[in-house]
C-alpha positions in Angstrom: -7.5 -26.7 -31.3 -5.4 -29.6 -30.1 -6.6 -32.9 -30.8 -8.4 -34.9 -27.9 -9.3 -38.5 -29.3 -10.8 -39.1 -25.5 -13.3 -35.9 -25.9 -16.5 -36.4 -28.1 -16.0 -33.8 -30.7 -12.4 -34.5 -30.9 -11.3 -31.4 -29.8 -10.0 -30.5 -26.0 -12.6 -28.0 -25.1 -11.1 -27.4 -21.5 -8.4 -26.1 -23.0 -10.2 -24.3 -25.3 -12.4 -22.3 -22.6 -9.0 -21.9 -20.3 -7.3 -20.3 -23.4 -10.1 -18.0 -24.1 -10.9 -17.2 -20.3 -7.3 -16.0 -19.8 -6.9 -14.0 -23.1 -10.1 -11.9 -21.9 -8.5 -11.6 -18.6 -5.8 -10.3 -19.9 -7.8 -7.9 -22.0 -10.0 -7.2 -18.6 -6.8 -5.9 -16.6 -4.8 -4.4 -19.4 -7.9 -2.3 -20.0 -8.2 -1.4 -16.5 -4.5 0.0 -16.4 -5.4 1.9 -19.2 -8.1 3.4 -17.0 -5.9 4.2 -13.9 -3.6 6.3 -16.2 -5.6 7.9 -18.4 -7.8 9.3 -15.0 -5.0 9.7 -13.0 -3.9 13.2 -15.5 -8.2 13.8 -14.9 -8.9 16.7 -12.1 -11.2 15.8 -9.4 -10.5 12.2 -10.1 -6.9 13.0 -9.4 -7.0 15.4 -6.3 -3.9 18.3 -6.1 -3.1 17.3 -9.5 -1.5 20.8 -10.3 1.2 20.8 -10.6 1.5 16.8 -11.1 5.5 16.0 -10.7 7.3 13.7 -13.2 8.3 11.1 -10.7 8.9 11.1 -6.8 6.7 11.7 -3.9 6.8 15.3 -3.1 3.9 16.6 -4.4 0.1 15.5 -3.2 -1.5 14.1 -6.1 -4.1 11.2 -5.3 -6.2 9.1 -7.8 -9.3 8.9 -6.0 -8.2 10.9 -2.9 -5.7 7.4 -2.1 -3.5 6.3 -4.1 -0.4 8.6 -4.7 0.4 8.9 -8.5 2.8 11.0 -10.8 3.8 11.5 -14.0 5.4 8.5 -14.5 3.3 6.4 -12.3 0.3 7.0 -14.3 2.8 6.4 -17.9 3.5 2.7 -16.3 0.2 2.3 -15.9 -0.6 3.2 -19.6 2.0 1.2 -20.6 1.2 -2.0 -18.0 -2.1 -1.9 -20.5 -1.4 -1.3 -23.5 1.1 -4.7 -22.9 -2.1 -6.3 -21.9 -4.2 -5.6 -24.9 -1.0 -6.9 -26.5 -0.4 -10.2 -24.9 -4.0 -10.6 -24.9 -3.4 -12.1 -28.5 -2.4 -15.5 -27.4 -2.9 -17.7 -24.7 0.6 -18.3 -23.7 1.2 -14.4 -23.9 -1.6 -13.9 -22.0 -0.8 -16.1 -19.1 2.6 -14.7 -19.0 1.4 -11.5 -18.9 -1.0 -11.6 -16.0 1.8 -14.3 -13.9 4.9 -12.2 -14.3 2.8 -8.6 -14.0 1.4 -10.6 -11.1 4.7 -11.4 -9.7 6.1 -7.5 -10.3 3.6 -5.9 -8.5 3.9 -8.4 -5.8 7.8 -7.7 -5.4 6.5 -3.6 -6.1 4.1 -4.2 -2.8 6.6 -5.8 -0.7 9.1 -2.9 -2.0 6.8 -0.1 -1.0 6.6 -1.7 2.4 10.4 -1.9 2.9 11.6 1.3 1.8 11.8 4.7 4.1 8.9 6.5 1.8 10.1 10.1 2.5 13.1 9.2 0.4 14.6 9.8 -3.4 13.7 5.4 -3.5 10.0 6.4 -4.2 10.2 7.9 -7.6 7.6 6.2 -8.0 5.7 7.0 -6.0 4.1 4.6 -3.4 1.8 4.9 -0.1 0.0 2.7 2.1 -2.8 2.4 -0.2 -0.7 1.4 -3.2 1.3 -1.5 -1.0 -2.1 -2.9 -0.1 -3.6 -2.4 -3.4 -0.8 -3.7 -5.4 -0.4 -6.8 -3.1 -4.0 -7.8 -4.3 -3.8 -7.3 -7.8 -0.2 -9.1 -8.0 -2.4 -11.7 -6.6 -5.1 -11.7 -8.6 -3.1 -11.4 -11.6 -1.1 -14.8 -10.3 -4.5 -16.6 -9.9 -6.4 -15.8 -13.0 -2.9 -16.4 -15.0 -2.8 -20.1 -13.5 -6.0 -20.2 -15.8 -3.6 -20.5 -19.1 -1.7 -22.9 -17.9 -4.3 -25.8 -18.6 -4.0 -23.7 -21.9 -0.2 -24.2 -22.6 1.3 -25.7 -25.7 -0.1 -28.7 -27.1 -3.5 -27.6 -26.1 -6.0 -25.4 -27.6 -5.8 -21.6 -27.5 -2.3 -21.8 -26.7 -1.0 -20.0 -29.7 -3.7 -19.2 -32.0 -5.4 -15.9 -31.6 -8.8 -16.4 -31.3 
């Protein structure tokens, strides 16, 4: 913990409980992706999963009858989590984490709404559902990652695992 000679114990608790609140978010959402890809290879979860394409949007398999997925849509999910569990480890990981996942499925939103859907571009692949859906977890992400940054260096929980 970083030294506060202002704060009765000594310690800057603030920063303490900001460092700690943003590791477990990061923990909170990395487990969630983790979720979303493991169930979207689940039948029934995943409707007309067979046969479930590698990438693009030809085929017309939906996690929870909404949100299109693939192959690789559901592997950068897996992956978007297990970096999560990772960068849950510090603070400072943590924030960056959940701000610049944040900001990439911001941009991935504003890309799904841009592009002609029908076309090779959505290898992804994206639908409505996804633009709206990743627009509100790039936000969400953005806000609880502003929680670290009262934990940055110099304060505690920035570096140490807890």
């Amino acid at each position: 913990m970083a030294h506060n000679p202002t704060h009765p114990t000594g310690y800057d608790t603030t920063a303490d409980k900001a460092g700690t609140t943003v590791r477990n978010a990061a923990k909170g959402v990395g487990v969630v992706f983790l979720l979303v890809g493991i169930l979207g290879f689940v039948p029934g979860i995943t409707t007309n999963i067979y046969p479930l394409a590698f990438a693009g949007h030809e085929d017309d398999a939906h996690l929870l009858g909404l949100f299109e997925v693939s192959i690789l849509h559901n592997l950068v999910h897996l992956l978007f989590g297990v970096a999560g569990l990772a960068m849950a480890k510090t603070a400072g990981a943590a924030t960056n984490y959940l701000i610049g996942g944040g900001v990439i499925y911001i941009v991935l939103a504003i890309f799904g709404t841009v592009i002609d859907r029908a076309s090779d571009i959505n290898f992804v692949p994206l639908n409505f559902h996804d633009n709206w859906l990743h627009l509100v977890l790039g936000i969400g992400m953005i806000g609880l990652g502003t929680i670290g940054l009262r934990a940055r260096p110099g304060r505690a929980g920035a570096g140490a695992p807890r």
